[in-house]
N, C-alpha and C positions, 0 to 999 in steps of 0.2 A: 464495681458495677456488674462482673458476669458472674458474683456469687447469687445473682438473682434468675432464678430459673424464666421468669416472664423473660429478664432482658439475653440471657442467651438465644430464647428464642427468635425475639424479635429480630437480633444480627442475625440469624441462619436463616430466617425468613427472606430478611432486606436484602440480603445477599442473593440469595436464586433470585428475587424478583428483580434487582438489579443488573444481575447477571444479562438475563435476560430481555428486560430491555433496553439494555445498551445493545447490544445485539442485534435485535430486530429494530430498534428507532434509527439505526446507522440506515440503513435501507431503505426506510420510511422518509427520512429526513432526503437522503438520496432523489428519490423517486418521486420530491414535492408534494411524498402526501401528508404531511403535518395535520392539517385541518380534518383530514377525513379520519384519522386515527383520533382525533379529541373529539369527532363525533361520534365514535362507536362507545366511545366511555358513556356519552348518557346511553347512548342505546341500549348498554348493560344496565343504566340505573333504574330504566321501566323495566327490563327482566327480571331486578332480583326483588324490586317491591311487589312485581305482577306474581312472583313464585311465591313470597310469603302469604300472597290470598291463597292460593291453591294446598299450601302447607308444605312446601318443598325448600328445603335450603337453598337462599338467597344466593351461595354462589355459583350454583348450578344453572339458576335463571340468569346470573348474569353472563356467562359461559356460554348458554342457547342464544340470548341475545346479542352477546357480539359478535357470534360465527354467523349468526344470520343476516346481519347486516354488514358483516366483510364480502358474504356470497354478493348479496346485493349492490353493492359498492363493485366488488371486481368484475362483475358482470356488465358496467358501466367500460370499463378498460380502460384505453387511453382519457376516453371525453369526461372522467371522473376531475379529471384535473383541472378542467373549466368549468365545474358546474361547482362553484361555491354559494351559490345562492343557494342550491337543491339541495345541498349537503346541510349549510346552515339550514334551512328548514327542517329537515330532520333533525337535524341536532333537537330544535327549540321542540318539536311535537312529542320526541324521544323524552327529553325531561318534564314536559307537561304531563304526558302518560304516568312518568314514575310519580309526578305530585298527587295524582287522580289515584293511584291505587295506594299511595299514604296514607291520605284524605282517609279513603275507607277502613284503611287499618290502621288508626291512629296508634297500638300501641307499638308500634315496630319502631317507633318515631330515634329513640337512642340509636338502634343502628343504621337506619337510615343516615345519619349524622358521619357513623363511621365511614359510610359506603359514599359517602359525599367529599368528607376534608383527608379520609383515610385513618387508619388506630393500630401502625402495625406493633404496639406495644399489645395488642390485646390477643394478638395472631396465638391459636391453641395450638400444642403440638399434633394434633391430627389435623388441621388445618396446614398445617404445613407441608404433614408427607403427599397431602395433595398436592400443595403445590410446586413441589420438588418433582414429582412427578409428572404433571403438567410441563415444569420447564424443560425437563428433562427431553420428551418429548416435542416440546417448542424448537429446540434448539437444534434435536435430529430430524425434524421436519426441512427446520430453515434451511441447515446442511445440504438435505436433498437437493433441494432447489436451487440452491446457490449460485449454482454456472449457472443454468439460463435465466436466473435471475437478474444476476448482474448482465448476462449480453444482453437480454432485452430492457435494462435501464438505459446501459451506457450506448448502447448503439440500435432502437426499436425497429428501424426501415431494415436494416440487415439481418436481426436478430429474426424478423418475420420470413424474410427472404429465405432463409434458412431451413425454415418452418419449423419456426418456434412459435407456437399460439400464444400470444400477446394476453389474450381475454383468461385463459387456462391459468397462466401464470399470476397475476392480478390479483385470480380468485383464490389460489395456494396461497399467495404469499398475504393477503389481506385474514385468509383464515387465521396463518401465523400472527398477523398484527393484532387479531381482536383476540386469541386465548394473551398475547403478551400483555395487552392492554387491562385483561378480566384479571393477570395474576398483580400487575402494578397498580390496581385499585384497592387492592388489600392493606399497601402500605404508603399512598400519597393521597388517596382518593379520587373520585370522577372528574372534579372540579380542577383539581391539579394534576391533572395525568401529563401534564405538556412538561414537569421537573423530570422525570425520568425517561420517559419517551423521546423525548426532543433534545432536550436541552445537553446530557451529555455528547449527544453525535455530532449536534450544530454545534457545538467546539472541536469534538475530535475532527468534523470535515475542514473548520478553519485553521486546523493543528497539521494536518499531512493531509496529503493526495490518493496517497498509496492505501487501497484497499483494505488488506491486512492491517497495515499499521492502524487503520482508522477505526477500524472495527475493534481492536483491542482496546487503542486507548479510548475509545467510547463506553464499553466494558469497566475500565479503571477511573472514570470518571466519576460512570452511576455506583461501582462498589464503594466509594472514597465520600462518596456527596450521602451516601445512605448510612454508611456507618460514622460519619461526622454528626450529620442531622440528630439520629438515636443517640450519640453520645452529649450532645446540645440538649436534648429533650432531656436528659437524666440530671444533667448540671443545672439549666434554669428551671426545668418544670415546664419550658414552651411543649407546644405540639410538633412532635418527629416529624411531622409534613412540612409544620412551617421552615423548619434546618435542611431539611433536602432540598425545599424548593428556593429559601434565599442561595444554599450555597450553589446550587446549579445556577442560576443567576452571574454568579460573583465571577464563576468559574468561565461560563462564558465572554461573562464583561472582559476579564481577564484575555482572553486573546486577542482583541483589540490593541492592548496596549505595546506590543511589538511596533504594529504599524504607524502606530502614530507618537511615536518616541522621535522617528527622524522625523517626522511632518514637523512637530515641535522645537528640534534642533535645527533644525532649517530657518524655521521660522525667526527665530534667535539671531540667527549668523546673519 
């Protein structure tokens, strides 16, 4: 399988993009913003179809468009977390927009497609060193932020007290979510951004308590679920999205089953 130069690529791709949002989804997940990070994914899908009107590479627009609706979102602060109706409406206008500026350029329609279900089998290697770089970046971003990150999750009335600006933070750490979000639509797409982004941290947070520990194995989650899925995609010919996002799935179901082994043994007795 890795004397094929496409599919090395693809693992060194899946890999930083995994890397990465394990990382940043552990936080996201944390912080209850699930929903507001599946909404910045279409808000990139009107940026990178609105970029190919203009003749600029798609994933530049999708880049401008998630950093500007992270701005947007963490400038909300706290009340971002009760306003799912707002968020859902953006979400629905965000994808409407990218269908409108399809519409007009019917022939982007193929990648469009990729930019929807994801094709990291097709990821180019200049493609990549962007996106290593991006992550690379992501991830000494997140670092920065990390202490007041976490005080103003785990504790917001103190964290303020402090004078820690709540809204400031929001807005860093939401920039981080939307480039994390722009480099995990390369390899799962808009529509499934919730296999990589969510799904490995909402197991590792059901896995341990402990910060550290959760952040890593959230990390060994999405590397393990990404490089399973691509190696799935080369065995049956399915699409590498569909394998990341059933085994993120499994993998969470999967923690479940501790608890309710003695509920069943009880049951039993």
């Amino acid at each position: 399988m890795l004397e094929y130069d496409f599919m090395q690529t693809a693992f060194e791709a899946g890999t930083v993009v995994a890397v990465v949002a394990g990382a940043v989804g552990y936080f996201l997940v944390l912080r209850n913003l699930a929903f507001a990070g599946h909404a910045l994914s279409h808000v990139g899908f009107a940026g990178a179809t609105g970029a190919v009107l203009l003749g600029v590479a798609p994933f530049w627009g999708l880049i401008a468009f998630t950093v500007g609706g992270g701005i947007g979102m963490g400038l909300l602060g706290d009340q971002l977390r009760g306003r799912d109706v707002a968020v859902g409406i953006m979400l629905s206008l965000s994808l409407g927009l990218g269908v409108l500026f399809l519409h007009l350029y019917t022939t982007y329609a193929t990648q469009a497609t990729s930019l929807l279900f994801g094709n990291v089998l097709g990821v180019s290697p200049e493609n990549l060193w962007d996106m290593l770089v991006l992550g690379v970046l992501t991830l000494a971003f997140l670092t920065a932020i990390a202490r007041p990150l976490v005080f103003a999750t785990l504790e917001p009335e103190l964290a303020e007290a402090k004078g820690v600006s709540l809204r400031l933070i929001a807005v860093l750490f939401l920039i981080v979510v939307a480039i994390a979000v722009a480099e995990a639509v390369q390899v799962v797409g808009i529509l499934l951004v919730f296999a990589l982004m969510v799904g490995p941290a909402a197991a590792a947070l059901r896995c341990t308590t402990r910060l550290k520990s959760g952040i890593a194995l959230s990390v060994v989650f999405a590397v393990a679920e990404t490089w399973a899925g691509i190696s799935l995609a080369y065995v049956t010919d399915w699409p590498p999205s569909f394998g990341i996002t059933l085994l993120s799935s499994v993998v969470y179901g999967l923690t479940f089953v501790p608890r309710l082994l003695p509920r069943a043994a009880r049951g039993d007795a």
